[in-house]
C-alpha beads as a LAMMPS data file, in Angstrom:
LAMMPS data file: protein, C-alpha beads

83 atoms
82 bonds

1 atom types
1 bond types

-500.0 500.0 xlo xhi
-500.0 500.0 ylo yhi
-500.0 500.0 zlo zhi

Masses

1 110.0

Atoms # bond

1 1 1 447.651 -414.954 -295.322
2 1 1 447.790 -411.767 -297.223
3 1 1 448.824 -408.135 -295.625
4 1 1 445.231 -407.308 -296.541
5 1 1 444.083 -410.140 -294.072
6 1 1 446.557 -408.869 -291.613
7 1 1 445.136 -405.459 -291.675
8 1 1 441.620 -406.737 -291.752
9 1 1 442.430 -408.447 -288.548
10 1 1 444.823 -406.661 -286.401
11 1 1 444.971 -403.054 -287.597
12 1 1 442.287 -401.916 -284.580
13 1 1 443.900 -403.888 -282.101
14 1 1 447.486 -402.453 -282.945
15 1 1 446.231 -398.935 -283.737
16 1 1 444.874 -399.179 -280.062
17 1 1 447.776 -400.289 -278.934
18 1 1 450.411 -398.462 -280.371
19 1 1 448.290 -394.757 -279.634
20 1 1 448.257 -395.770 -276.102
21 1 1 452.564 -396.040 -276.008
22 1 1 452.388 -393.002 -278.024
23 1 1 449.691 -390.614 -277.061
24 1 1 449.709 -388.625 -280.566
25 1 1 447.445 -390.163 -283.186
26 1 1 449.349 -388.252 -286.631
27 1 1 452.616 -390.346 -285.076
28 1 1 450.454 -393.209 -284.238
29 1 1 448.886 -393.445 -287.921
30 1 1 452.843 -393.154 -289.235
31 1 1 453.726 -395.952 -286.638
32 1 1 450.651 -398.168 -287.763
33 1 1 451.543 -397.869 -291.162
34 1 1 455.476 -398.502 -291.284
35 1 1 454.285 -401.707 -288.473
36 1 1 452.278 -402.731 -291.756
37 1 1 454.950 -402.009 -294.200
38 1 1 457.369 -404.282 -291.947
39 1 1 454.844 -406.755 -291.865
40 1 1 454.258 -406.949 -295.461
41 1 1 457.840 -407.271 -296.232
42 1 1 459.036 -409.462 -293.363
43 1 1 456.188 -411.852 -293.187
44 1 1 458.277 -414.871 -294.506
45 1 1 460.252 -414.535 -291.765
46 1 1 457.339 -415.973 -289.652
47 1 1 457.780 -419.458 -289.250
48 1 1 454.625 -420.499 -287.401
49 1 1 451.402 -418.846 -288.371
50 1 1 449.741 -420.080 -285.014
51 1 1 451.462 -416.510 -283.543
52 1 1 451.216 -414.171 -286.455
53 1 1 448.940 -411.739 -284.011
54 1 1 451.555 -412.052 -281.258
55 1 1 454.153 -411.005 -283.956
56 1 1 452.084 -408.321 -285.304
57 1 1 452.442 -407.077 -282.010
58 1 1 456.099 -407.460 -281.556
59 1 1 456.737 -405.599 -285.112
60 1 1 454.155 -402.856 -283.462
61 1 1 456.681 -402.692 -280.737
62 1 1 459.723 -402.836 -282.098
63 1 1 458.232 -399.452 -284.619
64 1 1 457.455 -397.656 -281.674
65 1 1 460.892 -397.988 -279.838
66 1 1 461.965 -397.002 -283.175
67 1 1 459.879 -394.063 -282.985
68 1 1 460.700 -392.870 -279.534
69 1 1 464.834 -393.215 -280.583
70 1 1 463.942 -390.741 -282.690
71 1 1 462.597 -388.445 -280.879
72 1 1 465.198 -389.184 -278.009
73 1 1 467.727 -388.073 -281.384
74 1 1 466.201 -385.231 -282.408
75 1 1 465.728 -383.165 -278.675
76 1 1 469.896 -384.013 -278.336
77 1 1 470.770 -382.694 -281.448
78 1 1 468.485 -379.838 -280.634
79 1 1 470.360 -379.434 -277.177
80 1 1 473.262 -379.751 -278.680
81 1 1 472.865 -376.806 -281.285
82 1 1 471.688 -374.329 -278.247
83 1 1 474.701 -372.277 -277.065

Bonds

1 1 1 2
2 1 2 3
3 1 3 4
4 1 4 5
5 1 5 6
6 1 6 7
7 1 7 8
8 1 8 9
9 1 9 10
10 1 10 11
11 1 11 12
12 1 12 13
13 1 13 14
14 1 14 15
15 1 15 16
16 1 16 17
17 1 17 18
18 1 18 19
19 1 19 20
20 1 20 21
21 1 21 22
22 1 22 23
23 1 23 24
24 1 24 25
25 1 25 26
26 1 26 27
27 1 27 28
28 1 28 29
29 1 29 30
30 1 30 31
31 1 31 32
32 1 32 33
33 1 33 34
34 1 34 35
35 1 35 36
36 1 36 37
37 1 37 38
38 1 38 39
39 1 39 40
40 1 40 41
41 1 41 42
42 1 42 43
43 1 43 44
44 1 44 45
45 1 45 46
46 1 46 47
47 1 47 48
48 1 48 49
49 1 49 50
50 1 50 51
51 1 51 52
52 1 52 53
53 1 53 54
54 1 54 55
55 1 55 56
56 1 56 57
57 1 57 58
58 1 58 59
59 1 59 60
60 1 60 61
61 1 61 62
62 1 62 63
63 1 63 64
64 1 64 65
65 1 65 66
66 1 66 67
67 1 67 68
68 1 68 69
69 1 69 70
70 1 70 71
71 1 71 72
72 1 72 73
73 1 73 74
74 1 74 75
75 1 75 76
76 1 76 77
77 1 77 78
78 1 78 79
79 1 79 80
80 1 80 81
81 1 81 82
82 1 82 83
């Protein structure tokens, strides 16, 4: 299955998701598309294609605690640099 088939199928389903972990559409757009970008390059890594939409997910995950650290990051440096 192609990344275009992936999208076809899932992309609603995670874009739902993944705004309603992150409450911000701009960041949820960013989120949906590095999930995809994972996706696209990781996909061999999938070793039964019976759970590719349960994997979508887990990639959709995985992007948004990856998102979140971030933001965790960035307000401690910012405390950090107050005097």
């Amino acid at each position: 299955m192609t990344t275009k088939q992936v999208w076809t199928l899932y992309s609603d389903d995670l874009k739902r998701f993944i705004v309603s972990k992150v409450k911000d559409n701009s960041a949820s757009d960013d989120i949906l598309q590095n999930t995809f970008i994972k996706i696209h390059t990781k996909h061999h890594t999938l070793k039964d294609i019976t759970k590719l939409k349960s994997w979508c997910f887990t990639v959709a995950r995985n992007s948004i605690l990856d998102y979140w650290k971030q933001i965790n990051l960035l307000k401690l440096l910012i405390l950090k640099k107050k005097p």
